[in-house]
MOPAC internal coordinates of N, CA, C and O (Angstrom, degrees):
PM7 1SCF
backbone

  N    0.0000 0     0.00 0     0.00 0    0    0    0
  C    1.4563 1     0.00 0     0.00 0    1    0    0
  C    1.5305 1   111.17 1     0.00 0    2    1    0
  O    1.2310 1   114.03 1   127.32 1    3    2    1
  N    1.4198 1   128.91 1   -52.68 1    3    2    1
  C    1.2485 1   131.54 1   166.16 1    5    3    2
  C    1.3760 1   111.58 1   -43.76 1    6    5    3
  O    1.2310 1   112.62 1   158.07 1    7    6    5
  N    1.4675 1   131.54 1   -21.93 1    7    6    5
  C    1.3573 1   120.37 1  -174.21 1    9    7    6
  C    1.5774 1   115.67 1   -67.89 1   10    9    7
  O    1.2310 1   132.14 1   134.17 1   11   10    9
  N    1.7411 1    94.17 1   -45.83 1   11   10    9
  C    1.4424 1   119.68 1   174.62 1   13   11   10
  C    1.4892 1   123.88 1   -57.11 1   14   13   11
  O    1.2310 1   116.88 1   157.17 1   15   14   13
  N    0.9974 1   123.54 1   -22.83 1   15   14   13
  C    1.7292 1   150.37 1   123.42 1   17   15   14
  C    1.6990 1   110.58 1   -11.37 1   18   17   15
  O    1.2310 1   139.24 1   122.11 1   19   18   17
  N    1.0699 1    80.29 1   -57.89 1   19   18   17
  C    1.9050 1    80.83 1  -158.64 1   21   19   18
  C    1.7226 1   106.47 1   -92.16 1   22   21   19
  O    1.2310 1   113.84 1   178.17 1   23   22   21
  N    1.7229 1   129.26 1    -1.83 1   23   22   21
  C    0.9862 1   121.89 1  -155.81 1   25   23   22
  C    1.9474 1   106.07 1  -101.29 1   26   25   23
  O    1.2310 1   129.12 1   168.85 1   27   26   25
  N    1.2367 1   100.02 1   -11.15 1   27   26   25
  C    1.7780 1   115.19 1   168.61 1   29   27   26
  C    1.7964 1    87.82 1   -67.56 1   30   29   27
  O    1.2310 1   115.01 1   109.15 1   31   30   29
  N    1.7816 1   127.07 1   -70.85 1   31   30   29
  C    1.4865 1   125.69 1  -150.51 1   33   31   30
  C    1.5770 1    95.79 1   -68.49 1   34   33   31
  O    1.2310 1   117.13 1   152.40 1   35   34   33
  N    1.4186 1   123.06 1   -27.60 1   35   34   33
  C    1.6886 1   101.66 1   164.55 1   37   35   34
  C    1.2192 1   145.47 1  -115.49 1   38   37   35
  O    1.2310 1   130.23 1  -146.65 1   39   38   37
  N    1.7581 1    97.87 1    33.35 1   39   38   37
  C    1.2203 1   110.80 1   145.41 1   41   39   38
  C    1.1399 1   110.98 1   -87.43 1   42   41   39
  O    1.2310 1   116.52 1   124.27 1   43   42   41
  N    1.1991 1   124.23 1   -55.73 1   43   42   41
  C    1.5503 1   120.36 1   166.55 1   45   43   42
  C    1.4438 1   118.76 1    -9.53 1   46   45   43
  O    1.2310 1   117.14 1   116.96 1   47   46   45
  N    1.0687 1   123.05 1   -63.04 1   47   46   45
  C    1.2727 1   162.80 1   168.04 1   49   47   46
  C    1.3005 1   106.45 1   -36.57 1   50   49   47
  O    1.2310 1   115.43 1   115.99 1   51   50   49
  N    1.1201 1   126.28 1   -64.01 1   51   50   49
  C    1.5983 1   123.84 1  -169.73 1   53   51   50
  C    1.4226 1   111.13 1   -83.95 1   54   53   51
  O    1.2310 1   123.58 1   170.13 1   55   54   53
  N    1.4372 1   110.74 1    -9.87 1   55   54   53
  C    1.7382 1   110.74 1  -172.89 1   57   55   54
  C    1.5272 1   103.84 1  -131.40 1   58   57   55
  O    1.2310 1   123.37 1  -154.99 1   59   58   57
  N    1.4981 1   111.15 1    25.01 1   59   58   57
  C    1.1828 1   113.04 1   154.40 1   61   59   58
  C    1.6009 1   113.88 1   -86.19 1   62   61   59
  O    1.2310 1   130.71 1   -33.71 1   63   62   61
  N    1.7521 1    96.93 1   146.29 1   63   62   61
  C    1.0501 1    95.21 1   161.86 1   65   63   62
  C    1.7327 1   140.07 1   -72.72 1   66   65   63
  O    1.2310 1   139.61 1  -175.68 1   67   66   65
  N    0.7045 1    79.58 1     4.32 1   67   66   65
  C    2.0977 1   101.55 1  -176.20 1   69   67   66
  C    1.5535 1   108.50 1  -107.12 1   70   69   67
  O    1.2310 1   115.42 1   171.55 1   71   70   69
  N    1.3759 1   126.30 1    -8.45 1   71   70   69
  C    0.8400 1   128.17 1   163.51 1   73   71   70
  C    2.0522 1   134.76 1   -71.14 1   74   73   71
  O    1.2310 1   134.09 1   162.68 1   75   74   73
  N    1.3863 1    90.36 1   -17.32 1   75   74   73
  C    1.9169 1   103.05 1   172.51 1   77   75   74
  C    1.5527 1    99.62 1  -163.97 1   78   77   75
  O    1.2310 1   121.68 1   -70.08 1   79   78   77
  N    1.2699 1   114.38 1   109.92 1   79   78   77
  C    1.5756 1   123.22 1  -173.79 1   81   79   78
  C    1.8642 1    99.15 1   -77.08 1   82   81   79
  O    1.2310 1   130.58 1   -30.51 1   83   82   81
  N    1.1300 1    97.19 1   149.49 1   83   82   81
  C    1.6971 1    95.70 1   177.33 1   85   83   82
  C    1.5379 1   102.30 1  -129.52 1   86   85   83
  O    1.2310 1   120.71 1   -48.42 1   87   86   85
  N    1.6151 1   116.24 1   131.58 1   87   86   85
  C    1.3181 1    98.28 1   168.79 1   89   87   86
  C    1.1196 1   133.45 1   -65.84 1   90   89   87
  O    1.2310 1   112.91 1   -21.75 1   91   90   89
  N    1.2871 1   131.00 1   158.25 1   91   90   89
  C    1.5649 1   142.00 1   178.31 1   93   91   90
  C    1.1818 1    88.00 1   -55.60 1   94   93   91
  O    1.2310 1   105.82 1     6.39 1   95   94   93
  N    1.6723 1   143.91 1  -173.61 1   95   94   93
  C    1.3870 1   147.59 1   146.33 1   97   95   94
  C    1.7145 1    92.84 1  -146.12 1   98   97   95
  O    1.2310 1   114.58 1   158.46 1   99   98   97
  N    1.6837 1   127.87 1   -21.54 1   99   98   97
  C    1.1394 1   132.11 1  -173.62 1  101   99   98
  C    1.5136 1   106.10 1   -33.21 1  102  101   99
  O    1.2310 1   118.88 1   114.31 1  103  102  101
  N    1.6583 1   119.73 1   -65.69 1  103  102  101
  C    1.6448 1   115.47 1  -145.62 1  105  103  102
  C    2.0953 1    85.24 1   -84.90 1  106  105  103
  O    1.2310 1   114.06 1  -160.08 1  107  106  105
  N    0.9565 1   128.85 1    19.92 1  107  106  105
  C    1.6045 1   119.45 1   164.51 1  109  107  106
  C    1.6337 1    98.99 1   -97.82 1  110  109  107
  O    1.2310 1   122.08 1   127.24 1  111  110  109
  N    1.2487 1   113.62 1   -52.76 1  111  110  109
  C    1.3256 1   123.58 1  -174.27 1  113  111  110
  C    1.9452 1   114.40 1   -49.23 1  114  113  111
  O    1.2310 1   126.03 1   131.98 1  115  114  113
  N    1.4785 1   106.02 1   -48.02 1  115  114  113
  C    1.3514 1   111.75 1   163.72 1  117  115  114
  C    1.5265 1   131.00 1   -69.02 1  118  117  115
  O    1.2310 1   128.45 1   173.64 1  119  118  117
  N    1.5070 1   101.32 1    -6.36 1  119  118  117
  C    1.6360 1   117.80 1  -172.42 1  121  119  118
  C    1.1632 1    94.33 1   -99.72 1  122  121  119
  O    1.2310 1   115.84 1   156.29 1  123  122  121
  N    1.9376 1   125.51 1   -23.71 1  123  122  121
  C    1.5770 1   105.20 1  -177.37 1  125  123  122
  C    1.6167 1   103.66 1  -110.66 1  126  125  123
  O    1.2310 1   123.60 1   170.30 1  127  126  125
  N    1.0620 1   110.70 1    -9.70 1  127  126  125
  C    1.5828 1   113.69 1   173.92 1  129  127  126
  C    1.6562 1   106.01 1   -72.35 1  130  129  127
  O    1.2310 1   117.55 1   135.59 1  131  130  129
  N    1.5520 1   122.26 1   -44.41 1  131  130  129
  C    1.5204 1   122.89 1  -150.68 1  133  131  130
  C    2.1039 1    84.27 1   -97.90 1  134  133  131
  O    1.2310 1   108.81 1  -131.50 1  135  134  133
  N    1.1638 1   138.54 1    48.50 1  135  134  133
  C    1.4319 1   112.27 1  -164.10 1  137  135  134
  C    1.8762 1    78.34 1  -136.95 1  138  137  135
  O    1.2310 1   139.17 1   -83.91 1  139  138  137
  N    1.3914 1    80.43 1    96.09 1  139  138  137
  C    1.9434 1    90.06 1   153.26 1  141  139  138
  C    1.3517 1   123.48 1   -31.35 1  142  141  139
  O    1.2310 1   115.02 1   -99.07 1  143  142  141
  N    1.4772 1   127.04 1    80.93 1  143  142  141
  C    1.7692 1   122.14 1  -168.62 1  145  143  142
  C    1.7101 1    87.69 1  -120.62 1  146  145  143
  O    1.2310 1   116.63 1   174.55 1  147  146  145
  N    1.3019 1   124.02 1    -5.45 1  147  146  145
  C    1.0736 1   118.30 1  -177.75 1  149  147  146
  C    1.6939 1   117.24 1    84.15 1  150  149  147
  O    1.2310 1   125.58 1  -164.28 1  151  150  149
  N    1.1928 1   106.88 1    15.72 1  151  150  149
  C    1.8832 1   118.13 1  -175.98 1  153  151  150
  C    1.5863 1    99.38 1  -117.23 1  154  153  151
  O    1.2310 1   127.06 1   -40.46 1  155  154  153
  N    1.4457 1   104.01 1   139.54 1  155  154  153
  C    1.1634 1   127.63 1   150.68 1  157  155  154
  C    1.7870 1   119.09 1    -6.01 1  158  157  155
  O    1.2310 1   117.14 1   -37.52 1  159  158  157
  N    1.1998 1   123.04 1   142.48 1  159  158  157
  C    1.7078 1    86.29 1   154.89 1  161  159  158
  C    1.7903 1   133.10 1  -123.18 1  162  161  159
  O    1.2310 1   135.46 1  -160.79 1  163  162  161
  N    1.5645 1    87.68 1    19.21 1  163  162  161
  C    1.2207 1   108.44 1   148.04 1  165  163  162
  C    1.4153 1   124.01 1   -55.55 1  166  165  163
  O    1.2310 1   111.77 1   135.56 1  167  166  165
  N    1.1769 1   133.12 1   -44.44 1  167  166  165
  C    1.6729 1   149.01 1   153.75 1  169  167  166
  C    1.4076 1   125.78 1   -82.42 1  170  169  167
  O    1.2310 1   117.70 1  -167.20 1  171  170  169
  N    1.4760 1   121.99 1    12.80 1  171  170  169
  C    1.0643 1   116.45 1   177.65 1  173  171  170
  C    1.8074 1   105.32 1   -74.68 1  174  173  171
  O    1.2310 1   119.33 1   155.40 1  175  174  173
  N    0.6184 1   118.88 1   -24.60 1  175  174  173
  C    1.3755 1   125.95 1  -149.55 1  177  175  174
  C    1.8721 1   105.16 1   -79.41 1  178  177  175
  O    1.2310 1   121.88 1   164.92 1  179  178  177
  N    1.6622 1   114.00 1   -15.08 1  179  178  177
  C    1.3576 1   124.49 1  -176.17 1  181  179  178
  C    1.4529 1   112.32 1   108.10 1  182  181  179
  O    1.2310 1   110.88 1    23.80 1  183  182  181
  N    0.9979 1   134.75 1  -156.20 1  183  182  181
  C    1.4448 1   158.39 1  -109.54 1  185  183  182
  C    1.7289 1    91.80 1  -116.77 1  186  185  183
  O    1.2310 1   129.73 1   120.45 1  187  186  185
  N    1.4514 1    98.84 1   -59.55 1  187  186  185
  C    1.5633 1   107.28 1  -170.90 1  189  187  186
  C    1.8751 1   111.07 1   -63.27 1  190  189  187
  O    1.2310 1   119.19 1   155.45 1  191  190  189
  N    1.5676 1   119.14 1   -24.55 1  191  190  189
  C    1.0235 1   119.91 1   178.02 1  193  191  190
  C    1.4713 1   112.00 1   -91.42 1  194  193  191
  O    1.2310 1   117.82 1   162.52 1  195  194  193
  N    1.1912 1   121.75 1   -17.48 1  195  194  193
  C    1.3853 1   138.01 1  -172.89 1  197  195  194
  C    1.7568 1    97.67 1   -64.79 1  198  197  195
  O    1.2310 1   127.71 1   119.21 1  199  198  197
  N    1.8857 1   102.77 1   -60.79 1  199  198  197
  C    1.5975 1    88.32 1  -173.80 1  201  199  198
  C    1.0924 1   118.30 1   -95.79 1  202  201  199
  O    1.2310 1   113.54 1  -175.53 1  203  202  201
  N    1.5739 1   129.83 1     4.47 1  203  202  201
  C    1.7033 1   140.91 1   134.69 1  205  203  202
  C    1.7544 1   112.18 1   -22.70 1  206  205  203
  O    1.2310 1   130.10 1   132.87 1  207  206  205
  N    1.3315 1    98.13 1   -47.13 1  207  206  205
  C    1.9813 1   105.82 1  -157.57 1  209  207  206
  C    2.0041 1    71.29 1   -94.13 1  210  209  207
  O    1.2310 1   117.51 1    97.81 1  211  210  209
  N    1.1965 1   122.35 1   -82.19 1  211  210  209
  C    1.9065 1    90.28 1  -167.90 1  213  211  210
  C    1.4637 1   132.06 1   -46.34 1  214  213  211
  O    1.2310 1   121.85 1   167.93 1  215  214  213
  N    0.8713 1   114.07 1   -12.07 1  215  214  213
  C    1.3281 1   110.79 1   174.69 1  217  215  214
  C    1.5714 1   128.80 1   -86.72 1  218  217  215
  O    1.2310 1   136.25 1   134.72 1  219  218  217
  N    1.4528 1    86.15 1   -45.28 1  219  218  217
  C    1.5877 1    94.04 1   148.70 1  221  219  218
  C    1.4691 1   133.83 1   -27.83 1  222  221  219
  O    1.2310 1   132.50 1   116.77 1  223  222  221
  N    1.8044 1    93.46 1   -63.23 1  223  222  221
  C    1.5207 1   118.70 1   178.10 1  225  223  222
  C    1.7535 1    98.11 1   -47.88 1  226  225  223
  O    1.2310 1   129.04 1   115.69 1  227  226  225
  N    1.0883 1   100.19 1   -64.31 1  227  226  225
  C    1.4733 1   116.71 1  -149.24 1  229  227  226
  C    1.7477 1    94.53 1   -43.33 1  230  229  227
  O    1.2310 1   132.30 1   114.21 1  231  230  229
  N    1.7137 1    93.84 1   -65.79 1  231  230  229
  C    1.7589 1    86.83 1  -172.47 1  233  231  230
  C    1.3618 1   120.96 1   -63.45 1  234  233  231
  O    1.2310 1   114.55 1   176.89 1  235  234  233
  N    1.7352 1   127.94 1    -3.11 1  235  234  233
  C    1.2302 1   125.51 1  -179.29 1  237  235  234
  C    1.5621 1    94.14 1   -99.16 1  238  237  235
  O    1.2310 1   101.88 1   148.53 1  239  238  237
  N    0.8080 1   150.70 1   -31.47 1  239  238  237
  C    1.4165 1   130.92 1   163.10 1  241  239  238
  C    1.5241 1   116.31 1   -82.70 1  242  241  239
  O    1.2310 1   112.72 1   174.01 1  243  242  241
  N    1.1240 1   131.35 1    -5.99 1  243  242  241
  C    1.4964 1   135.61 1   154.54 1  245  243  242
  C    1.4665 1    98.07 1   -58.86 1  246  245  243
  O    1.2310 1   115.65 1   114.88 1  247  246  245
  N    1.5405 1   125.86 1   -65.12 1  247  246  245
  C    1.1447 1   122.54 1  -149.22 1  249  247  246
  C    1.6672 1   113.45 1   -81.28 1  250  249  247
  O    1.2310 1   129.70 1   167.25 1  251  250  249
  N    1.1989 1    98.90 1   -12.75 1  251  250  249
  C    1.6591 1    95.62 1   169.62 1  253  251  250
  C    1.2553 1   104.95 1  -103.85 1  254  253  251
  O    1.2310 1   109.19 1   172.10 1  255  254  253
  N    1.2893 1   137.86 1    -7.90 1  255  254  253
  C    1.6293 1   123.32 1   151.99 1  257  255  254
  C    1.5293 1   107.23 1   -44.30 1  258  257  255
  O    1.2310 1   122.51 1   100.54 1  259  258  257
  N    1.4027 1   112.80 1   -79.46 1  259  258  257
  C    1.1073 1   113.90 1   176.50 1  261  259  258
  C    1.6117 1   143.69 1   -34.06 1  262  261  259
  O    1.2310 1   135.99 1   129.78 1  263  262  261
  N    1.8625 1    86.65 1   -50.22 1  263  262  261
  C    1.9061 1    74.03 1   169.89 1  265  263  262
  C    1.9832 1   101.44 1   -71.78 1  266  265  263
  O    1.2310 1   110.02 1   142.24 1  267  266  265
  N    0.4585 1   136.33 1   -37.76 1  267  266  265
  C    1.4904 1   127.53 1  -171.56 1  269  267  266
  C    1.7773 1   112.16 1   -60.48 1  270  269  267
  O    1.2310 1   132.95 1   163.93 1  271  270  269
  N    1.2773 1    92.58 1   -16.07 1  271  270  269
  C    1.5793 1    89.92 1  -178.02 1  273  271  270
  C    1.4688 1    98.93 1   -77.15 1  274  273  271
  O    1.2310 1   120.90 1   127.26 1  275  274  273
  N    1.5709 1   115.89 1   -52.74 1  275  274  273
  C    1.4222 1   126.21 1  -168.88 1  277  275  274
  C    1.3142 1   103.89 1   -79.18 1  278  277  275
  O    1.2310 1   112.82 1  -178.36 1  279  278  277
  N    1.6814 1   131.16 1     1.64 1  279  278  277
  C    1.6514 1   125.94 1   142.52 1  281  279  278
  C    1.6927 1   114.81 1   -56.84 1  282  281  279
  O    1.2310 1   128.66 1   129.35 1  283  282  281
  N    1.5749 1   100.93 1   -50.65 1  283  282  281
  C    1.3410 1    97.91 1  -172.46 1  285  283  282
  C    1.2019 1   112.00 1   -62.53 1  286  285  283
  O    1.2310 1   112.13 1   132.50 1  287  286  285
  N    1.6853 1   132.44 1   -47.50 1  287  286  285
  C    1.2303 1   140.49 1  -163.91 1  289  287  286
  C    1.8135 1    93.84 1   -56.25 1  290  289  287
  O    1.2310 1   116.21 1   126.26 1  291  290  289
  N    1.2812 1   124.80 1   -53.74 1  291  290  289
  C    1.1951 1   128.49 1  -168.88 1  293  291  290
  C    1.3039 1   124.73 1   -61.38 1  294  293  291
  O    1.2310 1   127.14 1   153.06 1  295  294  293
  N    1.5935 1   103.88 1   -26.94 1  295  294  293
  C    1.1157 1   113.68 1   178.27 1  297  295  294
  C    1.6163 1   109.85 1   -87.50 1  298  297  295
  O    1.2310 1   106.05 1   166.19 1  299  298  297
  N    0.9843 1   143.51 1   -13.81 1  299  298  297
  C    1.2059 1   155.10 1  -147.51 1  301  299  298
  C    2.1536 1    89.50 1   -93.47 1  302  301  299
  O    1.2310 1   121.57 1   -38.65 1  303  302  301
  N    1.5942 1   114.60 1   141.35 1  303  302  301
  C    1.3715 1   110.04 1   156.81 1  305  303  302
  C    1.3909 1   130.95 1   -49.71 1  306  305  303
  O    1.2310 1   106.38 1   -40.31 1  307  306  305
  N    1.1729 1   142.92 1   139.69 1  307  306  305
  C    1.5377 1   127.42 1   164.50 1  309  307  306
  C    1.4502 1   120.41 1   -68.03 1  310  309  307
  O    1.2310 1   119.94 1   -28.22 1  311  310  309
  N    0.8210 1   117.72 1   151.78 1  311  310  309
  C    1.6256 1   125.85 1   179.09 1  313  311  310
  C    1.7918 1   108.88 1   -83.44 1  314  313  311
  O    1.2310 1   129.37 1   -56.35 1  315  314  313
  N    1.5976 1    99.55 1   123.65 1  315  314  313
  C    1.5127 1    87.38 1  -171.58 1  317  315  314
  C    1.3677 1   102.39 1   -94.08 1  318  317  315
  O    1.2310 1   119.49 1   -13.23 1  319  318  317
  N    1.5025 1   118.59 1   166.77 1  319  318  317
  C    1.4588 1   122.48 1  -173.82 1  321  319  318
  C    1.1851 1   120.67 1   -97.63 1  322  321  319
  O    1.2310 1   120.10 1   180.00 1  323  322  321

């Protein structure tokens, strides 16, 4: 019965906020985003955002090739048999 006691104070406990501090990382993040280097800030961020933003590209201009292809096809008469 005493166990059942203690299982309200450690939940408490695990979903407190005082229970595991996390650092801020915000005012670094605004120190490398806001820093005049003369880059984009889509790419400020390094390497990992660099092939984030092409790939992006890639499938958004993939994907409007395509629907436009299957505009034309649609638009096109059918061939009767």
């Amino acid at each position: 019965m005493n166990q059942l006691l203690k299982v309200p104070v450690l939940a408490h406990r695990a979903f407190s906020s005082s229970a595991r501090q996390l650092k801020n990382k915000v005012p670094e993040a605004q120190k490398l985003f806001q820093a005049d280097n003369g880059l984009p800030v889509h790419i400020k961020g390094g390497t990992a955002d660099v092939l984030l933003y092409r790939a992006t590209m890639t499938l958004t201009i993939a994907g409007t090739c395509y629907s436009l292809y299957w505009l034309l096809v649609a638009s096109m008469p059918q061939k009767k048999a």
